[in-house]
Every structure is written in structure tokens, then in C-alpha cells.
C-alpha positions as CSV (number, residue, x, y, z in Angstrom):
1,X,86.4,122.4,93.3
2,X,84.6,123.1,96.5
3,X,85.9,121.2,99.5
4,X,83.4,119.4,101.3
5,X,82.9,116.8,103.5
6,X,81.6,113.0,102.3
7,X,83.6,109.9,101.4
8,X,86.5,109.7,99.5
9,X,86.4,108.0,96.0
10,X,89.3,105.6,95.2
11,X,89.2,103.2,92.3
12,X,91.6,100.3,91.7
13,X,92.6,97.5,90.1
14,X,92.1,93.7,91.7
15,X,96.2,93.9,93.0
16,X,95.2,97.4,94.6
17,X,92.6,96.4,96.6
18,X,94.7,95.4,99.7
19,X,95.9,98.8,99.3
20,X,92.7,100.7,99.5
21,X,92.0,98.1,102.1
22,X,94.9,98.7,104.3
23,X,94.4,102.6,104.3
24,X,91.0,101.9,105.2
25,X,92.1,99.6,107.9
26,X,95.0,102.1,109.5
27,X,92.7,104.9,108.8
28,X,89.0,104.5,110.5
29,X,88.7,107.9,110.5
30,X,88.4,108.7,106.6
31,X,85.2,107.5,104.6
32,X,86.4,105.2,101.8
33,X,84.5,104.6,99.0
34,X,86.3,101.5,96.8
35,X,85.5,101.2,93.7
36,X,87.3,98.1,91.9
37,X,87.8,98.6,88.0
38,X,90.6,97.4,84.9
39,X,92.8,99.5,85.7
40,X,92.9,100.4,82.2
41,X,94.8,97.1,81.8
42,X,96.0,96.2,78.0
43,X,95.5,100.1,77.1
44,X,91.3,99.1,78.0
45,X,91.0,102.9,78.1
46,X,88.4,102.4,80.3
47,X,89.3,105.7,82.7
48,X,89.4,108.1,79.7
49,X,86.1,107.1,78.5
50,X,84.6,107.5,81.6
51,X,86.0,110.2,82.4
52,X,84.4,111.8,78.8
53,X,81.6,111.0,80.4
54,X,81.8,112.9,84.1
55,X,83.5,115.6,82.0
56,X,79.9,116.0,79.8
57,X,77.8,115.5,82.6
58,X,79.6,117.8,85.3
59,X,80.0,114.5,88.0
60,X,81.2,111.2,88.9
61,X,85.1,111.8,89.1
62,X,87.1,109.3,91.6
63,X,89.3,111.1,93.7
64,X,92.0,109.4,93.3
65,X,92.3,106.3,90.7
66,X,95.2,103.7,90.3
67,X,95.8,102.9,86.5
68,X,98.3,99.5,85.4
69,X,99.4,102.2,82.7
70,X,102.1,104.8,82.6
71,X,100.8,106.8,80.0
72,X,97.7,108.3,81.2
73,X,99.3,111.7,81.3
74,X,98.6,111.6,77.4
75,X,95.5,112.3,77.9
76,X,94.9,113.3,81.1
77,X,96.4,116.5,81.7
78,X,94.4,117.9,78.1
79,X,91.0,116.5,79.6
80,X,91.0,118.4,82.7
81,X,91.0,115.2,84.8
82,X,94.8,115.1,86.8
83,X,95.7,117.7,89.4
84,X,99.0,119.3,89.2
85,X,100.5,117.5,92.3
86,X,104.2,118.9,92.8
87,X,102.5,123.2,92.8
88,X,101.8,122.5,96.3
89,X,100.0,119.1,97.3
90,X,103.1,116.9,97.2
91,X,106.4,117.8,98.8
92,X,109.7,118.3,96.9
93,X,111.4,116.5,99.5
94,X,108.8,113.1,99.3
95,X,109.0,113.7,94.8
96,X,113.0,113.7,95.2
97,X,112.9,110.2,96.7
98,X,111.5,108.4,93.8
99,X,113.6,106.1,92.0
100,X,115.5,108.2,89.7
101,X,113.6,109.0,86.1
102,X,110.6,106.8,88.1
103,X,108.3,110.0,87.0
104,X,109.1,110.8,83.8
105,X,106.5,109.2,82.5
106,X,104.0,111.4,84.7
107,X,105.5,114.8,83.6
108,X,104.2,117.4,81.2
109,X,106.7,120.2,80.9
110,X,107.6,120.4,84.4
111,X,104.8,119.4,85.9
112,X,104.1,116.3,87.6
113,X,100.4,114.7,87.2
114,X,100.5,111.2,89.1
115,X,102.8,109.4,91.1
116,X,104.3,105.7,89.4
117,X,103.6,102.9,91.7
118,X,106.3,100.5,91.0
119,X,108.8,100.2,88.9
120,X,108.9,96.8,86.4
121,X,111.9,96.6,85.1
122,X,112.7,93.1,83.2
123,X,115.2,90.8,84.6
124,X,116.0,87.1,84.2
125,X,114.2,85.2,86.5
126,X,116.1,81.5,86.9
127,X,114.5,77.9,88.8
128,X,118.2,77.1,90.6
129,X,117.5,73.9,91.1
130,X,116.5,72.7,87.9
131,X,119.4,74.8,86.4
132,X,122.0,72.7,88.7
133,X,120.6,69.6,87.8
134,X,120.3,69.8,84.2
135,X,124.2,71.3,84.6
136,X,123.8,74.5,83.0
137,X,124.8,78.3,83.9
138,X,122.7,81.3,84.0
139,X,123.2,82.8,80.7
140,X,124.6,86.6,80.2
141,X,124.4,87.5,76.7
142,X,121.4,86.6,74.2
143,X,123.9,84.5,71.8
144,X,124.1,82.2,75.4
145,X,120.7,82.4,76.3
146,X,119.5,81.3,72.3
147,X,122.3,78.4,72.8
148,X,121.3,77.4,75.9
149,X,117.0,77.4,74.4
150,X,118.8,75.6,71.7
151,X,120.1,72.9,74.0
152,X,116.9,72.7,76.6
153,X,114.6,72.2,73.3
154,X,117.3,68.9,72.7
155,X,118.3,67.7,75.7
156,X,114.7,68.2,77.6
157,X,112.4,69.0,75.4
158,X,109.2,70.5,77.4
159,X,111.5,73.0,79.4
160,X,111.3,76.4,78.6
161,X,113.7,79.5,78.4
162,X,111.1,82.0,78.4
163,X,107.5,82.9,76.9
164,X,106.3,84.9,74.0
165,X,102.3,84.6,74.6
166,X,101.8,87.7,76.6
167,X,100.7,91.2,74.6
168,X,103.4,92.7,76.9
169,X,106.1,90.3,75.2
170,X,107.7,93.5,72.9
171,X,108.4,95.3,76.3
172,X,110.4,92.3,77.6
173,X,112.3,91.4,74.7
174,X,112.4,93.8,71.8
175,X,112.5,97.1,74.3
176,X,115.4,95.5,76.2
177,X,117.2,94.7,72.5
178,X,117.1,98.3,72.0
179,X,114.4,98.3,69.3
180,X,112.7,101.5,68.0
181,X,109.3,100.6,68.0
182,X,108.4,103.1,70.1
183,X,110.1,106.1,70.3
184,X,107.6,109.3,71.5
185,X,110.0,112.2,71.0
186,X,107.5,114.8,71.6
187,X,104.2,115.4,73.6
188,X,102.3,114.3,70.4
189,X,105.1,112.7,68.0
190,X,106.7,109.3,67.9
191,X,109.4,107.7,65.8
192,X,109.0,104.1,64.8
193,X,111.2,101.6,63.3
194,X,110.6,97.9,63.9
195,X,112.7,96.4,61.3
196,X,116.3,97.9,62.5
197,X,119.0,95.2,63.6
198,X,118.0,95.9,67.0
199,X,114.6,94.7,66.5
200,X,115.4,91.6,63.7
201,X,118.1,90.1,65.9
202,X,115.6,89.7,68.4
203,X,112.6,88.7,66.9
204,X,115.0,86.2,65.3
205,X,116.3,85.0,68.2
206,X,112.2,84.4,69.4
207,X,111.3,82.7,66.4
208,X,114.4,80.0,66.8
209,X,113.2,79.5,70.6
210,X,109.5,78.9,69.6
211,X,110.0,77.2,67.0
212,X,112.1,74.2,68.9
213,X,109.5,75.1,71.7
214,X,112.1,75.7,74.4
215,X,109.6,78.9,74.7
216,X,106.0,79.1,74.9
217,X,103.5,81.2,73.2
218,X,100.3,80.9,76.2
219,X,100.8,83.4,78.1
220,X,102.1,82.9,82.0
221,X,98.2,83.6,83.0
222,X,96.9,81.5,80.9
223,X,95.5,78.6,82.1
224,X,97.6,76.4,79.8
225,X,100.2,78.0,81.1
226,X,99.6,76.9,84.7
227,X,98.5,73.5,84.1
228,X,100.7,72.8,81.9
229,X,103.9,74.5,82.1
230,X,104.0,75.6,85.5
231,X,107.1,73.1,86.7
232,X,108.3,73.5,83.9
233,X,109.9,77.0,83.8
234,X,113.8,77.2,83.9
235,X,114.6,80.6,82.0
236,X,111.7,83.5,82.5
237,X,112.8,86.8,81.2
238,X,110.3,88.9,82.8
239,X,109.9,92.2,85.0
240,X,110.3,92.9,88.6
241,X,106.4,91.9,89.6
242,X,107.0,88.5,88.4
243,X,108.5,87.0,91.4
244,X,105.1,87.5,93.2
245,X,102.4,87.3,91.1
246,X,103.9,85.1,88.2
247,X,105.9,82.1,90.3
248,X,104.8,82.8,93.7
249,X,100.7,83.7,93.5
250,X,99.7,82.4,90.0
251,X,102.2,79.5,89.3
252,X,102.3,78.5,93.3
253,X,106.8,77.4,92.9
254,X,107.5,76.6,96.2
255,X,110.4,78.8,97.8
256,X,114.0,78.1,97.2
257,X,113.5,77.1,93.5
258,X,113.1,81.1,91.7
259,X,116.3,83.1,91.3
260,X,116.7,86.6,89.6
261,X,120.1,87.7,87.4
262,X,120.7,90.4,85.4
263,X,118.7,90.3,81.8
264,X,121.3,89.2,79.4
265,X,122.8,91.8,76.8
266,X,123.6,91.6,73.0
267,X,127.5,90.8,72.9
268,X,129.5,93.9,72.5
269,X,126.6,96.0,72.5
270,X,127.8,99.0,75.8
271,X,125.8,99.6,77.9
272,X,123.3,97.2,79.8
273,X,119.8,97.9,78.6
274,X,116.5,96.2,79.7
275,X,113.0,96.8,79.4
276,X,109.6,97.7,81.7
277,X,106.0,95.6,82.1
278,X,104.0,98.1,83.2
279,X,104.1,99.6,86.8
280,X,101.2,101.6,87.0
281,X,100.7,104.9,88.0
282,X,98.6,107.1,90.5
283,X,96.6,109.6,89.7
284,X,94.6,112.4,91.8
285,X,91.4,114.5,90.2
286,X,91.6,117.9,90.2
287,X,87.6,117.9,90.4
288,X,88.2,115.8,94.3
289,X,86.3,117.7,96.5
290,X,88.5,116.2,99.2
291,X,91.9,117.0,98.5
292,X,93.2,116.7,101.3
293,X,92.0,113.2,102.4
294,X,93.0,112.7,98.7
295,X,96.6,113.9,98.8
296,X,96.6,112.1,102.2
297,X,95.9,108.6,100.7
298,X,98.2,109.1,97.2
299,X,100.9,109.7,99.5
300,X,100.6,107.2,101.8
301,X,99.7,104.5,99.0
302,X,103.0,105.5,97.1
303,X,105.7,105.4,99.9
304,X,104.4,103.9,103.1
305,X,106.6,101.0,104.3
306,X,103.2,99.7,105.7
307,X,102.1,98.8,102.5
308,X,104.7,100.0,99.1
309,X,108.0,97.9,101.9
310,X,106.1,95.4,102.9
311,X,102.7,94.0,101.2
312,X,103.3,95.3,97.9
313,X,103.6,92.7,94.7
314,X,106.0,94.9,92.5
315,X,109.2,96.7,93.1
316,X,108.3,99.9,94.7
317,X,108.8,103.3,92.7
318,X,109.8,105.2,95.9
319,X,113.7,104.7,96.7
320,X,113.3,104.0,100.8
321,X,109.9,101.9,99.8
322,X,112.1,99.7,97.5
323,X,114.9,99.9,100.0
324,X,112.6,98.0,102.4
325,X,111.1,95.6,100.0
326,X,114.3,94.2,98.9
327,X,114.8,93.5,102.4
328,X,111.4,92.0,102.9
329,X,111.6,89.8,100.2
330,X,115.0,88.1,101.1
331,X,113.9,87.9,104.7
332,X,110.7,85.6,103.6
333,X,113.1,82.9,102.5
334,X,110.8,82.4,99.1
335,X,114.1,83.4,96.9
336,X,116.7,81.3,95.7
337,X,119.4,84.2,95.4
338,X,119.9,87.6,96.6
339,X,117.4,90.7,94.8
340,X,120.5,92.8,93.7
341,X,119.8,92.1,90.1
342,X,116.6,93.7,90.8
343,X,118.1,97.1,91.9
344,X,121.1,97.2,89.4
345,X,117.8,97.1,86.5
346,X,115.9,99.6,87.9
347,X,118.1,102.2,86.6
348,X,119.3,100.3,83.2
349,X,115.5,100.5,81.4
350,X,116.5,102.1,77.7
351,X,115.3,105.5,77.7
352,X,114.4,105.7,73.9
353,X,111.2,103.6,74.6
354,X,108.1,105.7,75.6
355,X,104.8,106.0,77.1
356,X,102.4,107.4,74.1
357,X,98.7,107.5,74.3
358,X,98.1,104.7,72.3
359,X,98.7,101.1,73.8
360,X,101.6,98.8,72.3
361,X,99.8,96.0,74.2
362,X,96.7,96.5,72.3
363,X,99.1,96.5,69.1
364,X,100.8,93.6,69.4
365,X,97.7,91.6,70.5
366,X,96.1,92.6,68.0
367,X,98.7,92.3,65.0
368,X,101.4,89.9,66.3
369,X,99.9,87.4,68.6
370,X,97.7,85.8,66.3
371,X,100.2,85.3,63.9
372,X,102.3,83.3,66.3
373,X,98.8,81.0,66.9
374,X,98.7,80.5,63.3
375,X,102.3,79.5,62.7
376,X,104.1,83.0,61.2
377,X,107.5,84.0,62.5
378,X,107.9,87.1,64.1
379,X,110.3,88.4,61.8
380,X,108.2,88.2,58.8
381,X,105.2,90.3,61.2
382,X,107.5,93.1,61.6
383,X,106.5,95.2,58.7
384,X,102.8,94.6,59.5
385,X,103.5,95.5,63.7
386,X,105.0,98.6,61.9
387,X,102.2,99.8,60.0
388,X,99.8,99.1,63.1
389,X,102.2,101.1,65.6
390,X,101.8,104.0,62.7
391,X,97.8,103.4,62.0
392,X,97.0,103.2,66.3
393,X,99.1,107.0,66.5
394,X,98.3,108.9,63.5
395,X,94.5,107.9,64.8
396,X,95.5,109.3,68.2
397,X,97.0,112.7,66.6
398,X,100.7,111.6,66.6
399,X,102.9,112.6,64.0
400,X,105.1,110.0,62.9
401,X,108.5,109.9,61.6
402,X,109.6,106.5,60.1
């Protein structure tokens, strides 16, 4: 598009805004216009639909726009809407410091269309000294974390080891367990299989948990959740963000309680495997009529210690970013252990797990969740999560192998 001058157009979710803000703050120079949206949050789809819209009507594309999604490239690239950033806006040397495989999801054959924010991988978040006091260990496999639900549920029943009320739950849980659900092997094909081993052993393992309620099915931002359950927490499996905006920000812990250890693995299973909530991506128009103030801001807002080392919630995307955080984060005394579980996860989220156009948040809150109100296990849902997964991406164009 024509360059021109005129305020630049960022939109962004609620947890974004200090971003925006911050720029705008360090930056008096550049006109900010900040406009605060979803941020496509449980696969909304909010941006592609407006987007549809500018596209019909010639106008009205942010410049740059912050999604909670990391699969916006699905559509984005075929509608016209995300700029090419590594052909000459972004430097090799700034893309070669991202956490490795951080922008996978944001490449289409060799091109890269948005930046990821954060990366949100799942760990085990711990309340140390409720674990001392009860007497028990941090568990490392799931056969010692099911025991140790087993025990909680008898010995202090109202405790939990974890929660299952969240439409991100399969991407804690069954993506960590290895389970196909969601395999895109292809710009527009997926394989699914949600009844392998990998995925029964797991939902198993869930149903046992909730069914002795040593795991809750609210939902950590629900308000049942934090009235209710809040002190009650002593196992969380849960991605990297949590530590702020779950047990700091939304369930106020006081510091010194919330540790973070490795999430624990199948026995005898190789290789340590966990899964992602998340982490959001940036992406820049290729309709801005600002580009350079544009570029300007999605580089700053992606790697900056002045905001990705130091104010953000989640575990930055950017290696020296993250490098920083960590350090921030045990400096502010809020944690009970060191962060290195947080790094050695970063680079163990199973690869076979995908970012397809359609939204396996939507799916299981649509499918699963209300089955789990009503009483079914999650084992005897599979088949039905299935034929949803297959149903949301044959509508979307996938072709499906089963």
C-alpha cells in the first residue's frame, strides 16, 4: 500500500494492553491508535471475520494485531491480510533468536507471517508448603501423580491435583500424553486419532481424578474456581503463563507458596513430552500504510527487555527476552523454587500436535465439557471428540485421515 503519514493501528487483547501502552509511553513520537479486541480467544475467529469484511470493502485493516492464537497463518496468508515479514522487514539475525521451533507455527513454506509472543509450554506447577506439610513429593511420572490424586482425594478430600474445566484442558493433558488428536500434516490435512493408548491412558487417568474430586472441573477463571478453590490448589499441571496470571493475578497466592517441576511423563515412555496453552502470535498487515512505524512496534513488542524481560505475563518467545525473564521472575521473590523447569519445557512440547485452522478449544467446549457437567467420563466422549475434531476440519477444507 501507499505509505503515508497518520496513526498507527494496533489491536490487542486485555493482557496486551500494557504492551501497546508501554510503546506508547517510550515512544511519544509515534501516533497510536489502540484498539482492544478478543484476541480471537477460544478460536472466536473474530479477526478473520473482520478482516472479510475490510477485505470487501477496501478499508479498516489494523496495522499490526496481537491474536491469543497460533494458527492464524491458516488463514491469513490465503486472505491477503499478513505481510511477509522475514523478505526484508525483519532481520535474520533478530528471527534466529527465537526460541528454537518458536515460529513454526507462523510459517508457510519458508515464509514467516507473524511473530509468536510467548511460548506456553505446560509444566507442573506445585504449593511447597502445603506439599511439605501434607508430607508428600512432587510427583514425576503420571502412575505417581494418579496415586498421589488418589491419596489427596482420601486423606484431604477438597485438595486438588489439577483441573479439567478449562476448554484448553486437551492441550495440557492429552497433548502432553502424546495423543493424536490433532495431527495437521499438511497445509490443509490433519490426521486424527483420539482413542489410541496415548489418549485412553490419559483420559483414564482424568476420569479417576474427577471422579474422587482430587481435580476440578470449573475452570481456574471461573469464579467457583476462585472463591472456592483458590487455597486449595496443591498439584496444577498447567503452561508457562500460569505462574502470573493463574496463582499470582487471578488466584492472588501470596509468594513463597507456588513452585514449578517438570510435567510428569508416562513410565518408560522416552523421551519427555509436554504440551502448549496458547502463546499468541503477532501479526503485521500487508495493507499498513505505515510499515515502518509498524515493523518498528512488532519488533519492539516481541523482543524488548523493556517489556517481553520484564513486564510480560508469559514466558517470552525470544531466547534473550526469556533469558531475562527467568531472571526477573526469581529476582521478585514471588517463587518457591528456581524457573529451570520452565526452560528445560520450552524445547520438549511434542511436535506431532498442530496449529489447524479450526479451534480444538471450541471443540472440546463444545463436545467434551458439557459432558463432564453432566456426569459422563471422558473416556466414553472420545469417539464423539473424534467425530467433532473430523466434522470442525472437513467444514474448514481439511482432508482427514483417521
Amino acid at each position: 500500500a501507499p505509505q503515508k503519514d497518520g496513526a498507527l493501528t494496533v489491536w490487542v487483547d486485555a493482557t496486551r494492553m500494557d504492551a501497546a501502552k508501554l510503546y506508547q509511553k517510550l515512544h511519544p513520537e509515534v501516533k497510536l491508535d489502540i484498539v482492544s479486541y478478543d484476541g480471537d480467544a477460544n478460536g472466536s475467529n473474530y479477526l478473520q471475520t473482520k478482516v472479510q469484511l475490510f477485505n470487501r470493502t477496501g478499508k479498516g485493516w489494523p496495522d499490526v494485531v496481537f491474536s491469543s492464537q497460533n494458527n492464524e497463518t491458516s488463514w491469513a496468508v490465503d486472505a491477503g491480510f499478513a505481510a511477509p515479514l522475514n523478505k526484508g522487514l525483519i532481520p535474520e539475525s533478530t528471527l534466529g533468536k527465537f526460541a528454537k521451533g518458536a515460529n513454526d507455527v507462523c510459517t508457510v513454506d519458508g515464509t514467516v507471517y507473524c511473530l509468536r509472543n510467548d511460548l506456553s509450554q505446560a509444566v507442573l506447577w506445585y504449593n511447597a508448603p502445603l506439599l511439605k506439610k501434607f508430607g508428600y513429593t512432587v510427583p514425576t511420572t503420571w502412575e505417581e501423580y494418579q496415586k498421589l490424586g488418589t491419596k489427596v482425594a482420601k486423606e484431604h478430600p477438597g485438595y486438588l491435583v489439577g483441573d479439567a474445566g478449562d476448554s484448553f484442558t486437551p492441550e495440557i493433558y492429552l497433548w502432553a500424553s502424546k495423543c493424536g488428536a490433532n495431527h495437521i500434516t499438511g497445509p490443509k490435512s490433519v490426521s486424527v486419532n483420539t482413542t489410541s493408548e496415548a489418549c485412553t491412558k490419559m483420559a483414564k487417568l482424568l476420569d479417576v481424578l474427577i471422579k474422587n474430586k482430587s481435580m476440578s472441573i470449573s475452570g481456574v477463571f471461573s469464579t467457583d474456581f476462585g472463591k472456592n478453590k483458590a487455597d486449595k490448589v496443591l498439584l496444577m499441571p498447567g503452561p508457562a503463563w500460569y505462574g502470573g496470571a493463574v496463582f499470582k493475578d487471578t488466584l492472588k497466592v501470596p509468594a513463597q507458596q507456588i513452585g514449578v517441576a517438570p510435567m510428569p511423563q508416562w513410565q518408560g515412555d522416552g523421551a519427555p513430552s509436554t504440551g502448549n496453552v496458547g502463546g499468541g502470535t503477532w501479526l503485521l498487515s500487508q495493507h499498513s500504510t505505515h510499515l515502518k512505524a509498524a515493523t518498528d512496534f512488532l519488533k519492539w513488542v516481541t523482543t524488548d527487555n523493556a517489556y517481553q524481560g520484564e513486564k510480560a505475563p508469559g514466558f517470552p518467545a525470544y531466547a534473550p527476552a526469556a533469558e531475562n525473564w527467568l531472571k526477573q521472575q526469581d529476582a521478585s521473590g514471588y517463587f518457591a523454587s528456581d524457573l529451570s523447569a520452565l526452560s528445560a519445557a520450552a524445547s520438549q512440547v511434542w511436535p506431532e500436535w498442530g496449529s489447524g485452522q479450526f479451534s480444538q478449544e471450541a471443540i472440546w467446549a463444545a463436545t467434551v465439557k458439557p459432558g463432564l457437567t453432566q456426569g459422563k467420563s471422558i473416556v466414553s466422549m472420545l469417539p464423539a471428540w473424534q467425530d467433532s475434531i473430523v466434522k470442525h476440519a472437513e467444514s474448514n477444507g481439511y482432508k482427514v485421515e483417521q
